[in-house]
C-alpha positions in Angstrom: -19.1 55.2 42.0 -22.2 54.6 44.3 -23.7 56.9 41.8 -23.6 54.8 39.0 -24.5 51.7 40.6 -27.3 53.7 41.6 -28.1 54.8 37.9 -27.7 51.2 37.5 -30.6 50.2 39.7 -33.0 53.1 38.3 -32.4 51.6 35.0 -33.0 47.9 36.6 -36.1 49.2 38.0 -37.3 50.8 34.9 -36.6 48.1 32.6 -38.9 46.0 35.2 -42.0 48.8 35.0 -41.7 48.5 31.0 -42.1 44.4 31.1 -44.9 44.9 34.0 -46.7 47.4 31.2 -46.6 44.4 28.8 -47.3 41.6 31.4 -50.6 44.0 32.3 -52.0 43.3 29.6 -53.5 46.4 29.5 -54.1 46.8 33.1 -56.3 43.6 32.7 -53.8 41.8 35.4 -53.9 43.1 38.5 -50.1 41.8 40.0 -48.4 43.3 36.9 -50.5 46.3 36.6 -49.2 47.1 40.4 -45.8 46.4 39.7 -45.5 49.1 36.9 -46.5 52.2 39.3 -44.2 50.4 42.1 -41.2 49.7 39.7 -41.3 53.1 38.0 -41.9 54.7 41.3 -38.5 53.4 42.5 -36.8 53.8 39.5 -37.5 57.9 39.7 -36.4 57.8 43.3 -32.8 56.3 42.7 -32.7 58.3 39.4 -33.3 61.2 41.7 -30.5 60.1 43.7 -28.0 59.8 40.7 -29.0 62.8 39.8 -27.6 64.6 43.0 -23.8 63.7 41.7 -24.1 62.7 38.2 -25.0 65.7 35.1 -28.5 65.3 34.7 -28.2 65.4 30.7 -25.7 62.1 31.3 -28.3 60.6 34.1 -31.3 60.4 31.3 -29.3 59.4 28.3 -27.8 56.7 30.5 -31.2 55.6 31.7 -33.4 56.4 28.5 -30.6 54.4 26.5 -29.6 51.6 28.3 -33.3 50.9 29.6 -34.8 51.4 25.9 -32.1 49.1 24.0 -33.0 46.7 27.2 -36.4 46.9 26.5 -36.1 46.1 22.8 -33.6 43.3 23.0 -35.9 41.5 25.9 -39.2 42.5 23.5 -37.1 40.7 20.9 -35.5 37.7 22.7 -38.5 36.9 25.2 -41.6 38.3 23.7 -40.9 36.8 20.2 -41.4 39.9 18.5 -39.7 40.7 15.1 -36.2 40.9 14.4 -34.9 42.7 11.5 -31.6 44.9 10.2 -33.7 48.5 11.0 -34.3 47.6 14.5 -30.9 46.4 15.6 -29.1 49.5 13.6 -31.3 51.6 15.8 -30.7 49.8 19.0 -27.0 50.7 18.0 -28.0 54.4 17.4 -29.3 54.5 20.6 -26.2 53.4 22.7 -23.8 55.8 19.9 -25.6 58.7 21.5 -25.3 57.5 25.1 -21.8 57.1 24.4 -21.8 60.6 22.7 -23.4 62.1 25.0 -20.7 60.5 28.3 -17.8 61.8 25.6 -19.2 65.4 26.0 -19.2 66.0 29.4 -15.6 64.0 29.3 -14.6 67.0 27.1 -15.7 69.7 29.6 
């Protein structure tokens, strides 16, 4: 269990590095510029961790999956950008192989 919650904090942390890239405005702001090396910096040390108990093919579906459907639903909610039917079908892609991938090793 702590594993997961510490999955769950990698992904935290790595959803925060992703909205400090865009906040940076192209490393033109120094605060949020910072925060991207510091987030993502933690975020590969508690995915480390998960790592050590969790299947590492599991760990990074988890984390890419759940961080990038994140990502896009806060890109499209906050940032204003576009919302159309491609977009959430592939957000939905995204978490069906996450989900495929947890069925797998629940099959071994």
């Amino acid at each position: 269990m702590q594993a997961w919650l510490t999955l769950g904090c990698a992904i935290l942390l790595e959803i925060a590095g992703t909205i400090s890239m865009k906040l940076s405005y192209g490393f033109t702001r120094l605060w949020p510029s910072i925060l991207i090396f510091v987030f993502y910096s933690a975020s590969f040390v508690a995915l480390t961790f998960a790592i050590k108990r969790i299947e590492v093919s599991v760990v990074y579906a988890v984390w890419s999956a759940v961080g990038t459907a994140a990502v896009a639903t806060i890109g499209m909610w906050y940032f204003q950008e576009t919302v159309n039917v491609i977009k959430i079908a592939s957000i939905v892609l995204i978490i069906i192989g996450m989900i495929g991938v947890n069925l797998g090793q629940a099959l071994d």
